[in-house]
C-alpha positions, -999 to +999 in steps of 0.1 A: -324-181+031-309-167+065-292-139+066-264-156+074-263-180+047-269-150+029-236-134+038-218-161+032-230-165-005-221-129-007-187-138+000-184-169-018-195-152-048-168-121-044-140-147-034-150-164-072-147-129-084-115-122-068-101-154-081-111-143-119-092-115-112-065-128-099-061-153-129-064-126-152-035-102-134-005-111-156-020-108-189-034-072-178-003-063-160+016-070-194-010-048-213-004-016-191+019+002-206-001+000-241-037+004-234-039+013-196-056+044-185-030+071-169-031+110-164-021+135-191-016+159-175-025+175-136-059+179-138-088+180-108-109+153-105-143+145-083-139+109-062-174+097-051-174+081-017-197+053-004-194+046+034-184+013+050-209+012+081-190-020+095-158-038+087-174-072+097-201-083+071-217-103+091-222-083+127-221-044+127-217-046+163-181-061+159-152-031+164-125-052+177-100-076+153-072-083+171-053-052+180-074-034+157-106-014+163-126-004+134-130+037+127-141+045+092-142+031+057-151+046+023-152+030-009-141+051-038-151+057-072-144+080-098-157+087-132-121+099-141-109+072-165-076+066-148-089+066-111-078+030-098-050+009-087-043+021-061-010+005-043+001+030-020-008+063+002+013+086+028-004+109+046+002+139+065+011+141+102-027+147+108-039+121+084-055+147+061-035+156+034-025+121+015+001+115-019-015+084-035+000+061-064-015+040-088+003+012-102+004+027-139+024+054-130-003+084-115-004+101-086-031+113-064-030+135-043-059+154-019-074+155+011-097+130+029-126+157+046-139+141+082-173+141+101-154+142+140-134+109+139-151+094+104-137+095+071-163+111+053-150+116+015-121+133+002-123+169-016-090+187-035-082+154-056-061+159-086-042+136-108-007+137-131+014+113-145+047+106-128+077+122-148+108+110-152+143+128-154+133+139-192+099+151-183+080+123-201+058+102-185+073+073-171+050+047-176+055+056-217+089+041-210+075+007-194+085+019-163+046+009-145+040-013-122+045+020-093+039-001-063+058+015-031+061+053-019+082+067+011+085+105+021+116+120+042+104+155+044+099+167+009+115+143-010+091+116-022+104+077-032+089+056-054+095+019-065+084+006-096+085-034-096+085-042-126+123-027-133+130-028-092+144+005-097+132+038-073+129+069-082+132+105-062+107+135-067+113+168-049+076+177-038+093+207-020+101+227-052+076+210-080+051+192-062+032+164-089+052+180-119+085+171-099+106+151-121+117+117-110+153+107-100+170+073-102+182+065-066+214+041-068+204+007-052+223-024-041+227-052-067+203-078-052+177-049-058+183-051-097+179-092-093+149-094-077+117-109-095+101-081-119+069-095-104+074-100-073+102-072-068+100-042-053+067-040-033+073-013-001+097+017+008+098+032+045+118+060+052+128+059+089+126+098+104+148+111+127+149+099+163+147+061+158+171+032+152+181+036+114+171+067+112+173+081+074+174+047+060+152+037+032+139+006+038+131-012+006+107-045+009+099-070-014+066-088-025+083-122-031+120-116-032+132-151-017+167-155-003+180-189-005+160-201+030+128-191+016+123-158+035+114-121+018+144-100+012+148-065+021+170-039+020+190-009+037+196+019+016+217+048+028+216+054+061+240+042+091+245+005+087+232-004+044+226-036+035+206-068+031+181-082+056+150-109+050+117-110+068+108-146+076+075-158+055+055-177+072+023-192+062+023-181+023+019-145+030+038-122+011+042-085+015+025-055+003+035-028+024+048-015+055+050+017+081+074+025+111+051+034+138+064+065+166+073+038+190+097+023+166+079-004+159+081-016+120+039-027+110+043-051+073+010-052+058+008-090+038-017-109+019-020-143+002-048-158-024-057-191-030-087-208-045-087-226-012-083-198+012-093-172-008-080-138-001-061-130+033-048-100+046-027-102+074-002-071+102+024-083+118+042-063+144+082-062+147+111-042+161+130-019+142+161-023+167+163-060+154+171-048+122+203-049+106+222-063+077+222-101+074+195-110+097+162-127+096+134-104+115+098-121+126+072-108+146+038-117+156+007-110+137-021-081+150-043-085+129-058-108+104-090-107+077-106-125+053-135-119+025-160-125+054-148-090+066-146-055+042-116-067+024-102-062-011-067-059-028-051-043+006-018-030-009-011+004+012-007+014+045-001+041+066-002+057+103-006+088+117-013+107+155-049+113+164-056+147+184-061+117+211-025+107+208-041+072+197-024+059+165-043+051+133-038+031+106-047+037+074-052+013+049-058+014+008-069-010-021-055-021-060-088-027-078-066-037-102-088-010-127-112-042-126-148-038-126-154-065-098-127-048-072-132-017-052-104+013-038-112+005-003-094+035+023-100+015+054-089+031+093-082+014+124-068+026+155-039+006+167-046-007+209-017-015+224-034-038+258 
């Protein structure tokens, strides 16, 4: 067989994978609360990380997918039986120190440790349940399904889908022990799908259009023209906005880059596309309450590529002044998924 044949049953075979997986998503999400694995209490774990040499399967020697050039990938594993699901990351303004969620209610938080430019593995990991106002654990309450994080200093947001509610932890005074506050929300937040509900938060710093808005996206939320709705909370101008869906895509994440420039990572899965991960690229001074936003996509990857579950992104400033993206997989706790952490820097031609 050629090698490329080869590849390409390689990828055939993980798209048939994926597709189990996929099928068997609701049933397992359901289950979480019962029998899922979560944190007890803070403790330090060791995550293993395997180097991903190339980003497309197929040639090494490929760096550039669309405004996108390949840095670094890892794929982590952990012998820590709650290490998993991964469905969203901020990092620090040097993209070292990271706050990681999983979407039964842990977080993660560490360091990822660099050779020069490459990602290398991360050291200082250590894992807790997320509290709630009473100090129990909120995912004993049903309250999983933590899908979307935002930071505004050291105040930390997170918002759980499957009760489209957010929540507000002061990492300031109490770090992972902070307990977790119910941030008031607009109406059509409480109505969303509690599948398809709350999937991103981006908190928009000081200096740009909006600035202390939370942002609040969601994975399927469809107002009556068919297009994602989003929302504006707190901030100069609250409201209700959509972002136009185009091509079955919905959303999984998003960052406001320096420049202003809102980044909404997407995806899509069919049995005849397979999986899909697509960036598009739009202006934050087109949003406002009651419009429709667009923008064009930058980038765009299928299974042929080093692709899983994409569900979190972030940026941050090189010592270069070049941006990079950061990007993070949901394995779903499934044994035929990886936690992908995935880099790119951003070229603006």
């Amino acid at each position: 067989m050629l090698p490329d044949k080869r590849a390409a049953e390689l990828n055939r075979r993980r798209f048939l994978m994926i597709a189990a997986a996929a099928a068997a998503l609701p049933a397992a999400a359901s289950a979480q609360v019962v029998t899922g694995p979560t944190a007890k209490a803070p403790v330090s774990i060791d995550v293993e990380a395997r180097p991903i040499p190339a980003f497309d399967t197929r040639d090494r020697s490929h760096l550039r997918f669309g405004s996108l050039q390949y840095r670094s990938g890892l794929v982590l594993t952990s012998k820590f039986y709650g290490f998993g699901g991964l469905s969203g990351l901020r990092l620090d303004p040097k993209g070292e120190r990271f706050i990681a969620i999983s979407d039964k209610g842990t977080w993660f938080t560490g360091r990822i440790v660099y050779r020069g430019d490459i990602m290398a593995g991360l050291a200082d990991v250590e894992a807790a349940p997320m509290l709630g106002a009473d100090g129990r654990p909120i995912a004993g309450r049903g309250w999983y399904d933590t899908e979307s994080i935002a930071l505004d200093g050291p105040l930390v947001y997170v918002g759980i889908e499957r009760v489209n509610q957010i929540l507000r932890f002061d990492f300031g005074k109490d770090g992972i022990r902070s307990l977790g506050q119910v941030v008031p929300t607009p109406a059509g937040v409480r109505k969303l799908p509690n599948n398809k509900g709350l999937e991103s938060l981006v908190m928009v710093p000081k200096g740009l259009p909006l600035a202390g808005t939370l942002i609040a996206i969601s994975e399927r939320g469809l107002d009556a023209e068919g297009n994602i709705l989003a929302f504006l909370i707190g901030g100069p101008m609250p409201g209700q906005f959509s972002i136009r869906r185009t091509k079955d895509f919905d959303i999984s994440d998003a960052v406001v880059l320096p420049s202003g420039d809102l980044l909404v990572l997407e995806r899509k899965f069919s049995l005849l596309s397979g999986m899909v991960v697509r960036i598009r690229r739009m202006s934050l001074k087109s949003v406002a309450s009651g419009v429709t936003i667009d923008g064009s996509s930058i980038f765009e990857a299928d299974l042929g590529y080093e692709i899983d579950n994409l569900e979190g992104i972030d940026a941050h400033t090189a010592a270069d002044g070049s941006i990079v993206l950061t990007l993070v997989s949901d394995d779903n706790f499934s044994m035929i998924q990886r936690t992908l952490l995935l880099q790119f820097t951003l070229i603006d031609d």
